[in-house]
Every structure is written in structure tokens, then in C-alpha cells.
N, CA, C and O atoms as a GROMACS GRO file, in nm:
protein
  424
    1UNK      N    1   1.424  -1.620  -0.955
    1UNK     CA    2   1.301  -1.545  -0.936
    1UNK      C    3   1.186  -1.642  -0.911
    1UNK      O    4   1.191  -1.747  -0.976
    2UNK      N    5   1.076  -1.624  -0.821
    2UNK     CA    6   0.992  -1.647  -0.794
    2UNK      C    7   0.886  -1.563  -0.800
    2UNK      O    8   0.892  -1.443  -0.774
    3UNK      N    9   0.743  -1.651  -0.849
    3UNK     CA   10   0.633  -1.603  -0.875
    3UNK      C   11   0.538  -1.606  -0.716
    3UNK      O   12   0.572  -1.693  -0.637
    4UNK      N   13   0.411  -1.503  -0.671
    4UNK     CA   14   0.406  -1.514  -0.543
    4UNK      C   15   0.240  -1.477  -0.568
    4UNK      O   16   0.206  -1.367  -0.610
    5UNK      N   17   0.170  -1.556  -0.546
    5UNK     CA   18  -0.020  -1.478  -0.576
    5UNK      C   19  -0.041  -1.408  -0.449
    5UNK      O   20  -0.059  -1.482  -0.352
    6UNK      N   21  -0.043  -1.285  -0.426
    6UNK     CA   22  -0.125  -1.222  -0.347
    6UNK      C   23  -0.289  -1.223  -0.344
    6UNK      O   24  -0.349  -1.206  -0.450
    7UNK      N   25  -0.370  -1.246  -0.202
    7UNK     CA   26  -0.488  -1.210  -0.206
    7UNK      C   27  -0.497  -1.049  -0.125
    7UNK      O   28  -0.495  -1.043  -0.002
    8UNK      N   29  -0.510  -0.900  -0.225
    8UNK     CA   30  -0.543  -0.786  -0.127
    8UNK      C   31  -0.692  -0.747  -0.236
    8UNK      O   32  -0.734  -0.745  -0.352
    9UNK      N   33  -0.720  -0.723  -0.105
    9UNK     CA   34  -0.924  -0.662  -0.151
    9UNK      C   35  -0.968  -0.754  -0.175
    9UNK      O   36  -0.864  -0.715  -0.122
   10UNK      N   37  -1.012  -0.838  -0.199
   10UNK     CA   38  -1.089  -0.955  -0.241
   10UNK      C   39  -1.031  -1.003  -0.385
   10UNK      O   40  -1.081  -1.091  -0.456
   11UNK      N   41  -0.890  -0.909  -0.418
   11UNK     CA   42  -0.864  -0.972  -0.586
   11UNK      C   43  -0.701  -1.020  -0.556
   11UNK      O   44  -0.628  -1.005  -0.458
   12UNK      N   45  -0.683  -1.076  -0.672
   12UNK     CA   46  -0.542  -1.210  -0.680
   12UNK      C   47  -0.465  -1.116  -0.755
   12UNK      O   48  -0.503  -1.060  -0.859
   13UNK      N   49  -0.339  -1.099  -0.690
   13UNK     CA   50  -0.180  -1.023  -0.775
   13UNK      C   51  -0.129  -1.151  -0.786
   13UNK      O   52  -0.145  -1.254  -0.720
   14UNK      N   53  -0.056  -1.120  -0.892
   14UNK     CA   54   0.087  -1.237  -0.884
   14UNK      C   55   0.212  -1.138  -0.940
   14UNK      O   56   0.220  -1.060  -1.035
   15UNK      N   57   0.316  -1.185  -0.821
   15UNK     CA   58   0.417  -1.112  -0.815
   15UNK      C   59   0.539  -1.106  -0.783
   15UNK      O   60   0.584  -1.126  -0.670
   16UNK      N   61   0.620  -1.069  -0.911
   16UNK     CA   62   0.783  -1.141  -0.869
   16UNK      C   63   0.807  -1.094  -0.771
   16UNK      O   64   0.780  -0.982  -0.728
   17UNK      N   65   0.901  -1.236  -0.695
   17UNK     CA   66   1.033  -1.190  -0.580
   17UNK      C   67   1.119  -1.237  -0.612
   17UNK      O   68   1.130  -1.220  -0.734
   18UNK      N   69   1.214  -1.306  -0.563
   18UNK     CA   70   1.395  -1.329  -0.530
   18UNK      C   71   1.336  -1.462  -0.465
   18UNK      O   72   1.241  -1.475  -0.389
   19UNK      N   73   1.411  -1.544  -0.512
   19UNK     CA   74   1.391  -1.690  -0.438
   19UNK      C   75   1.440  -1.641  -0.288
   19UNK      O   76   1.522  -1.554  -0.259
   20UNK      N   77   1.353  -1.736  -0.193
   20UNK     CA   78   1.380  -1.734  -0.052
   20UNK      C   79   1.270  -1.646  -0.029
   20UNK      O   80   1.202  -1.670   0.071
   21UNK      N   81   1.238  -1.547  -0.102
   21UNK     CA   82   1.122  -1.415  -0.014
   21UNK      C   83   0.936  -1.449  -0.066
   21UNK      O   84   0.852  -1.370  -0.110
   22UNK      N   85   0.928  -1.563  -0.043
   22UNK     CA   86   0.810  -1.591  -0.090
   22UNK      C   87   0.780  -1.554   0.029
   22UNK      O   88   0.687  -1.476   0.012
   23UNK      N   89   0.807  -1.563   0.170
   23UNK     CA   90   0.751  -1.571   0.308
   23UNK      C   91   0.684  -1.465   0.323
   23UNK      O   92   0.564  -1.437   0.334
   24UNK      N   93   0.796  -1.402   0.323
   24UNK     CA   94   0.778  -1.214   0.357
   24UNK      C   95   0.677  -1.151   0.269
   24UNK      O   96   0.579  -1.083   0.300
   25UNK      N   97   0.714  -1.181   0.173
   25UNK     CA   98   0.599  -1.124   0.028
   25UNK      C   99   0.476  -1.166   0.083
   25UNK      O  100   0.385  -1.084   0.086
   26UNK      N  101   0.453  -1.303   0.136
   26UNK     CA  102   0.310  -1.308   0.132
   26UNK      C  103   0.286  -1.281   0.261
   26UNK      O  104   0.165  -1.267   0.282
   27UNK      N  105   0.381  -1.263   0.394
   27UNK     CA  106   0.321  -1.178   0.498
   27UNK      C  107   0.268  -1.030   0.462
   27UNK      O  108   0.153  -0.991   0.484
   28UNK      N  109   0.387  -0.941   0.394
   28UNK     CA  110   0.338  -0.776   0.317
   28UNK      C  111   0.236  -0.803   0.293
   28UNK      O  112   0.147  -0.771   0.371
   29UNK      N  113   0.212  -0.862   0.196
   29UNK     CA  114   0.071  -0.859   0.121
   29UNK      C  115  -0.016  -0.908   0.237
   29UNK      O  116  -0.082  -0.810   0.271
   30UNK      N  117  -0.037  -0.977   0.286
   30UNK     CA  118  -0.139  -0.988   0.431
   30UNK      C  119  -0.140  -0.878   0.504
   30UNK      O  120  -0.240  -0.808   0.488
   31UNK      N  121  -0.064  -0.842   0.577
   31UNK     CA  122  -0.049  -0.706   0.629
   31UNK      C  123  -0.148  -0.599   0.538
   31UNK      O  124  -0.248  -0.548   0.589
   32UNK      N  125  -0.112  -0.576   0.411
   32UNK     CA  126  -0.182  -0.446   0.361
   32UNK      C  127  -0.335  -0.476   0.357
   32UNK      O  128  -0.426  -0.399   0.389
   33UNK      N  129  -0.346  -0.626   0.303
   33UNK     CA  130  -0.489  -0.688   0.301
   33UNK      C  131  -0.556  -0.648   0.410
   33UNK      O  132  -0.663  -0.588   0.396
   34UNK      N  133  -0.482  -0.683   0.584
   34UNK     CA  134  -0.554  -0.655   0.636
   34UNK      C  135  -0.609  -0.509   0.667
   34UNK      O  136  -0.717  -0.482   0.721
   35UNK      N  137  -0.510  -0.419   0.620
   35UNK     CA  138  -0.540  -0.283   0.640
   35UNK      C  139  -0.645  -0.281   0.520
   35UNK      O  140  -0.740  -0.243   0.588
   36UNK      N  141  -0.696  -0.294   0.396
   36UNK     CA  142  -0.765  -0.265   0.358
   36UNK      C  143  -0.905  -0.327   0.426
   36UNK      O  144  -1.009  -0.264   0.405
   37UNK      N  145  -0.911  -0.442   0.501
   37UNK     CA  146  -1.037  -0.523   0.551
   37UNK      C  147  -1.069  -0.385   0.660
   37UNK      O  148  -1.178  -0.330   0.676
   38UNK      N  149  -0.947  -0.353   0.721
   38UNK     CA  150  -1.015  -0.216   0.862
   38UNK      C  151  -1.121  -0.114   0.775
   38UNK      O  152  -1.189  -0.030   0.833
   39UNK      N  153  -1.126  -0.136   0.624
   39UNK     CA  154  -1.168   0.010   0.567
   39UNK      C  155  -1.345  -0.034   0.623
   39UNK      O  156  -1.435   0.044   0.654
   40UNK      N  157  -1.346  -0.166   0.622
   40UNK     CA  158  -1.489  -0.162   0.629
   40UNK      C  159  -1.522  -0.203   0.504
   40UNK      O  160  -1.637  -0.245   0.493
   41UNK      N  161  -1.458  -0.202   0.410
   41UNK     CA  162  -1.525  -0.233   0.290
   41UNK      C  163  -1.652  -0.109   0.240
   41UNK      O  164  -1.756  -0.112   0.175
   42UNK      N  165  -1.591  -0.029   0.295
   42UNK     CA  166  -1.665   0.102   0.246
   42UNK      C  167  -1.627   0.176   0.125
   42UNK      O  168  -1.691   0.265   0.068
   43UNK      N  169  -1.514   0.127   0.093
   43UNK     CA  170  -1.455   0.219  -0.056
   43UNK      C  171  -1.455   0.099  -0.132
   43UNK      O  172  -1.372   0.104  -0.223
   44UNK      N  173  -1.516   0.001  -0.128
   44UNK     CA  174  -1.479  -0.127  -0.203
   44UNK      C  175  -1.468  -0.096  -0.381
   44UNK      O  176  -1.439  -0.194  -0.450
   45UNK      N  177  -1.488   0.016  -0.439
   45UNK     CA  178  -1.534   0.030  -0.593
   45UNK      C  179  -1.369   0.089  -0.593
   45UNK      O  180  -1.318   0.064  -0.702
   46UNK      N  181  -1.267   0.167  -0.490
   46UNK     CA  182  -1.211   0.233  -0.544
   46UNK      C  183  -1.041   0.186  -0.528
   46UNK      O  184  -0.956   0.263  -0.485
   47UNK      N  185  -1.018   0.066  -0.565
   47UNK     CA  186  -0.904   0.021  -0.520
   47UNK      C  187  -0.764   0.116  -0.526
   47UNK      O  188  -0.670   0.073  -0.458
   48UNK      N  189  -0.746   0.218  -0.587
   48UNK     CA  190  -0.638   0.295  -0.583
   48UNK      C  191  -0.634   0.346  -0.453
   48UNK      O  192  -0.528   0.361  -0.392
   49UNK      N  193  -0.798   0.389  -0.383
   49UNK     CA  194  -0.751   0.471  -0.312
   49UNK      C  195  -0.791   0.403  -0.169
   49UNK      O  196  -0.812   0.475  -0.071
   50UNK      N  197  -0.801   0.248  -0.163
   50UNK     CA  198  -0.835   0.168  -0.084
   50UNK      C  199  -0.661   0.167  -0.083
   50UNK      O  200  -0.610   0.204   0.023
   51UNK      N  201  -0.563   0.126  -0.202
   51UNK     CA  202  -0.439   0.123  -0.140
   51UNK      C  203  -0.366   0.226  -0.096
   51UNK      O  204  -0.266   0.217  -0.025
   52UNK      N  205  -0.423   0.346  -0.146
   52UNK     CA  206  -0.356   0.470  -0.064
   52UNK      C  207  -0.365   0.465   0.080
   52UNK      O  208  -0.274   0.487   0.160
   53UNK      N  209  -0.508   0.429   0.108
   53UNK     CA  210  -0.519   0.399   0.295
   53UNK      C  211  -0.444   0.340   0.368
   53UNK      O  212  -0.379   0.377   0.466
   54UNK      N  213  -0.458   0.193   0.290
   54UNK     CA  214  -0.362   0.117   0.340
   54UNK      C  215  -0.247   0.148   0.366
   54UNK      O  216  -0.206   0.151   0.482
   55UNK      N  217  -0.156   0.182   0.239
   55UNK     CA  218   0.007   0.277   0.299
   55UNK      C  219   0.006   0.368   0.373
   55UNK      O  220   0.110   0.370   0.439
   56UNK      N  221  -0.084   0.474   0.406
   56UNK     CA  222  -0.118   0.539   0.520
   56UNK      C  223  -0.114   0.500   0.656
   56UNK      O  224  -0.043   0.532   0.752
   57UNK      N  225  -0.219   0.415   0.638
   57UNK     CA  226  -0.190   0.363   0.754
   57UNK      C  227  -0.058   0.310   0.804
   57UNK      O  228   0.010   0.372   0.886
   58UNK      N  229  -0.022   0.184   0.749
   58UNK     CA  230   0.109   0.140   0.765
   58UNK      C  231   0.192   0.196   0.831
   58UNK      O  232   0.227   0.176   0.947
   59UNK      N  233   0.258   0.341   0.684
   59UNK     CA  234   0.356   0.421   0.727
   59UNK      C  235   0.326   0.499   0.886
   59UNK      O  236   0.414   0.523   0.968
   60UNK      N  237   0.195   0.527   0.900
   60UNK     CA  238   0.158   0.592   1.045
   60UNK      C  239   0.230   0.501   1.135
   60UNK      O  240   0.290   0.558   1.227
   61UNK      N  241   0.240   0.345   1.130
   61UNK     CA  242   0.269   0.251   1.224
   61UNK      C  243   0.382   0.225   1.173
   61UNK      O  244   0.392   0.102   1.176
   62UNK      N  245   0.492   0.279   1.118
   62UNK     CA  246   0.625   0.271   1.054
   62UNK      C  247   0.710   0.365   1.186
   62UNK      O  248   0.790   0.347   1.278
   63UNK      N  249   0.612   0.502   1.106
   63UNK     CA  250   0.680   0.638   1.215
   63UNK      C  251   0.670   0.578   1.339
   63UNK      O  252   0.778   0.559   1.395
   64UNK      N  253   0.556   0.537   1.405
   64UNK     CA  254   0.558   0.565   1.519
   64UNK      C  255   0.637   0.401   1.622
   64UNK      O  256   0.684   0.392   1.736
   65UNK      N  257   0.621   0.316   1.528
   65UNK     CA  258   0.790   0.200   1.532
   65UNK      C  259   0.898   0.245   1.545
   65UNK      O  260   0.973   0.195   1.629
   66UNK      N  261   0.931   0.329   1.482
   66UNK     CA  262   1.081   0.372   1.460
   66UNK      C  263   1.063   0.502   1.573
   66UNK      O  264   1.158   0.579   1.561
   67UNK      N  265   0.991   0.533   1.651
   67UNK     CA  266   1.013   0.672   1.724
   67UNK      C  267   1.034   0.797   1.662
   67UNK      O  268   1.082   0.888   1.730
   68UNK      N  269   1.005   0.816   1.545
   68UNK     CA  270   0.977   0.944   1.534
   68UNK      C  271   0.849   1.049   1.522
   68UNK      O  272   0.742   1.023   1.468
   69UNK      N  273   0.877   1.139   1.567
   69UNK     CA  274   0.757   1.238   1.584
   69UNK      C  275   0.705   1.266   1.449
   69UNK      O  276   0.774   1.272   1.347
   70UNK      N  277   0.556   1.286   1.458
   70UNK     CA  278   0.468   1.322   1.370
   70UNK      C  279   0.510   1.450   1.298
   70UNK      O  280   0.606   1.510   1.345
   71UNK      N  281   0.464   1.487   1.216
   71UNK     CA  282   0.512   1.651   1.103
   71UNK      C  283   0.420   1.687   1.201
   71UNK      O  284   0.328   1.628   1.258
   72UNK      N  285   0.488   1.853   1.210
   72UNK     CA  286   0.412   1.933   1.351
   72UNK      C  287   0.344   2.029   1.202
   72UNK      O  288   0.396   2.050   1.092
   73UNK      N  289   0.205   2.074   1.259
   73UNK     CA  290   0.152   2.141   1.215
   73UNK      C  291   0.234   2.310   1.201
   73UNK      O  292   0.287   2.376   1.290
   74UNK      N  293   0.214   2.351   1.013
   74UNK     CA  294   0.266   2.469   1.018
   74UNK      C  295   0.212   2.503   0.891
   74UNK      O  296   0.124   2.440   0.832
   75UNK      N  297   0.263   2.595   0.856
   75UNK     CA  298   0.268   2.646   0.677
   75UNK      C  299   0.352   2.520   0.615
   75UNK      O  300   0.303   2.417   0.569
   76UNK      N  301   0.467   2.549   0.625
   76UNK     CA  302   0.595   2.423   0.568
   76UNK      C  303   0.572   2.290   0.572
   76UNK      O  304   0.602   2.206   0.487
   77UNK      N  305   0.518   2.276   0.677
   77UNK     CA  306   0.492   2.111   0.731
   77UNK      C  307   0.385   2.073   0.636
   77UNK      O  308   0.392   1.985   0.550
   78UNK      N  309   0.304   2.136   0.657
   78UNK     CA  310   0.188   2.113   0.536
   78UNK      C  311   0.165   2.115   0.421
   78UNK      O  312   0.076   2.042   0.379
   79UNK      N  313   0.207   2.164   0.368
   79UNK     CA  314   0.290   2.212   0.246
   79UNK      C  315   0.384   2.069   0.223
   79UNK      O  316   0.336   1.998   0.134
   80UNK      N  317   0.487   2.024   0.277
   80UNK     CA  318   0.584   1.957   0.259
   80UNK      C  319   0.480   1.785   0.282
   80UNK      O  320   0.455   1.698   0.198
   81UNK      N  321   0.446   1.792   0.413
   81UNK     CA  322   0.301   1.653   0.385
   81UNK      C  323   0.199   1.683   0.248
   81UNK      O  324   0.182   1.595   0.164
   82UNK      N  325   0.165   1.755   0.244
   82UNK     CA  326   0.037   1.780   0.130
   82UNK      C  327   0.170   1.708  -0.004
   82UNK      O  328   0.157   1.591  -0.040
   83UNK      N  329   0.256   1.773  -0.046
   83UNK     CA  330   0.353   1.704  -0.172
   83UNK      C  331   0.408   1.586  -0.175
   83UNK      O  332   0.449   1.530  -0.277
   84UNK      N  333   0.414   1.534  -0.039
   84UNK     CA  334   0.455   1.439   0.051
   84UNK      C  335   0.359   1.338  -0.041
   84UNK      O  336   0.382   1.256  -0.130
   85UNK      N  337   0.222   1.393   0.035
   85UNK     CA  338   0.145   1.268   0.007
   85UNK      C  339   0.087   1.255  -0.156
   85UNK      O  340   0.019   1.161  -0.198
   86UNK      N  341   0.118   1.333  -0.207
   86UNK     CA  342   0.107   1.383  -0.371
   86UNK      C  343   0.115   1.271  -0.423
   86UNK      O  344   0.031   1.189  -0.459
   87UNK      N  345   0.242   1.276  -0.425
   87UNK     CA  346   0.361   1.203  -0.466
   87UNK      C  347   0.338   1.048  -0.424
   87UNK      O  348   0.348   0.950  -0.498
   88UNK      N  349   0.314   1.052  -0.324
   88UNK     CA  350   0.268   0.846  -0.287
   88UNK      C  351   0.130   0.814  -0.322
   88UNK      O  352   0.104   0.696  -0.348
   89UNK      N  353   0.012   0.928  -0.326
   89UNK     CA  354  -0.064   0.899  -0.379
   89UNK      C  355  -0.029   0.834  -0.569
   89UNK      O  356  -0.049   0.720  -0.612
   90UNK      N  357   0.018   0.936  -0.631
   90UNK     CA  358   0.077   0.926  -0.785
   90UNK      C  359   0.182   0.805  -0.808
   90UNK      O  360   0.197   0.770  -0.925
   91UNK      N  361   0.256   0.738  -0.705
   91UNK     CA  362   0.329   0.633  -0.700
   91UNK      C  363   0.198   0.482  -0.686
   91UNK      O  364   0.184   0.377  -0.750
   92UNK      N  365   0.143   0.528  -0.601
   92UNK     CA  366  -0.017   0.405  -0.539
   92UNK      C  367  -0.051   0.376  -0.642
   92UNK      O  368  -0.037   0.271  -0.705
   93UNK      N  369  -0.131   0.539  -0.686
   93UNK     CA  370  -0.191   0.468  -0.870
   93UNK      C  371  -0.112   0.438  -0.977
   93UNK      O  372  -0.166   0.380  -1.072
   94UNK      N  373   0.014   0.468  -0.983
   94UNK     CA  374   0.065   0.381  -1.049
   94UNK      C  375   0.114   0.217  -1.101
   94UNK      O  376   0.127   0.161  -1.210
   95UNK      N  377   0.132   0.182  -0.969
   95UNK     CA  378   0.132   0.091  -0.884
   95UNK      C  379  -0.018   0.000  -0.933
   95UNK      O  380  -0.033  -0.100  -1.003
   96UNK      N  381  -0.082   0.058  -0.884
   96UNK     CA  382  -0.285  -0.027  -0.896
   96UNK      C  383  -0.282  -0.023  -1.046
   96UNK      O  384  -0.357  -0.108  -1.095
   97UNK      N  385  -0.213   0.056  -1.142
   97UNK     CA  386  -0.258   0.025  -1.249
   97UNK      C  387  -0.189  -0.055  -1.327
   97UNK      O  388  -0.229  -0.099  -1.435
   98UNK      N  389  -0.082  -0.075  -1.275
   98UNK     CA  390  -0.006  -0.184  -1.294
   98UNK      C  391  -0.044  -0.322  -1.233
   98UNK      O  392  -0.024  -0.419  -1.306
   99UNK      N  393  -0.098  -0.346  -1.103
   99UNK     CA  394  -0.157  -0.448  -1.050
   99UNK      C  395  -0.334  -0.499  -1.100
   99UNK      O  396  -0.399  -0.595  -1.058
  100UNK      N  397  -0.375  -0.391  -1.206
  100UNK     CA  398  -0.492  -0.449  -1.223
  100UNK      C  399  -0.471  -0.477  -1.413
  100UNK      O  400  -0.564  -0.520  -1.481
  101UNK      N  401  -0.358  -0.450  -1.461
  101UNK     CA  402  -0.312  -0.510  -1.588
  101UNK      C  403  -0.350  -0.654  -1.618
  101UNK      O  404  -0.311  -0.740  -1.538
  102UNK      N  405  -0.408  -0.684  -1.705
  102UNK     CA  406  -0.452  -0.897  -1.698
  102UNK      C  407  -0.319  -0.904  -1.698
  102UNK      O  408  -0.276  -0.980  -1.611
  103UNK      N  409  -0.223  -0.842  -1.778
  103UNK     CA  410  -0.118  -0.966  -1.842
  103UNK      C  411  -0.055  -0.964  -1.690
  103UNK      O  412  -0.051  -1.072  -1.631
  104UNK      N  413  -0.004  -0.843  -1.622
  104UNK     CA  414   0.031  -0.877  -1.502
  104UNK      C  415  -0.041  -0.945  -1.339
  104UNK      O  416   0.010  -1.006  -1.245
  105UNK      N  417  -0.156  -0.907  -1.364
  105UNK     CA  418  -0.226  -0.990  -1.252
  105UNK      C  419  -0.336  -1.078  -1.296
  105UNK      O  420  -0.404  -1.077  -1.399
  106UNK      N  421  -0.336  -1.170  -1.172
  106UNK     CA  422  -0.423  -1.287  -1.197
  106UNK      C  423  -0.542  -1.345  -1.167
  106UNK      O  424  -0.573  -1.453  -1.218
   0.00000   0.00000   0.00000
């Protein structure tokens, strides 16, 4: 195991990987960084939901990598995105509140 300092938002994670994946880890973490820098620094007080954007975004540029079509607007679809995003929102803040722990971040 390896230890890995992320810089996302202007604050320092440190965070296990698997020896060998220091690379990748600290490309991810650049990557999301930079999606939070697109916010503008307009939500800067609210880091949970500065990282909700960020995975938003991303995943938008995931789907549309991999070729698949967007959720078509409906009752179901919406419904099924709205729980969709519930759920990754409630995973995010879990996540941020785990990343803004002292003992775990730095």
C-alpha cells in the first residue's frame, strides 16, 4: 500500500492506493480538481456539493465516451435519474465527510 496527497479545491487528501497506482491516483484526482476549478469557484464554501459537480460532470463525459445515449426524458426516466442521482449525491457526502476527517486527511 501506498500513501498518495491529493490537491482537489484548494485542500490536501491523502489517500491509500496499491503500490504501482500512485500515477493514476494522482491523474483522478487532477482530473476532478480540474472539474471543480470549471465551477468558477463559485460554490467555494460548499465542498460536498462542489464534488457532486464534479462527478457529474465526469460521468456526463463517461456516457458520452462510451457511446451511450442520455436518459430520455419521461415519468420513469426521471424518476429513475432523480434516485439515480440521490443516491451518488448520499455516496459524495459520504465520501467528503470522510475526506475532510483530520485523522484521515491532510
Amino acid at each position: 500500500m501506498s500513501d498518495v496527497t491529493l490537491s482537489i479545491g484548494g485542500k490536501h487528501y491523502t489517500v491509500a492506493c496499491a503500490a504501482g497506482q500512485e500515477a493514476h491516483i494522482t491523474r483522478l484526482g487532477a482530473m476532478i480538481d480540474s472539474k471543480i476549478a470549471s465551477l468558477n469557484g463559485s460554490r467555494s464554501n460548499y465542498d460536498a456539493q462542489n464534488l457532486l459537480f464534479a462527478a457529474l460532470f465526469l460521468a456526463d463525459e463517461l456516457v458520452e465516451a462510451q457511446g451511450q445515449e442520455p436518459v430520455q426524458a419521461g415519468p420513469d426516466a426521471e424518476q429513475k435519474a432523480a434516485l439515480a442521482l440521490e443516491k451518488v449525491a448520499a455516496r459524495l457526502e459520504k465520501l467528503a465527510e470522510k475526506l475532510e476527517d483530520p485523522l484521515l486527511a491532510s
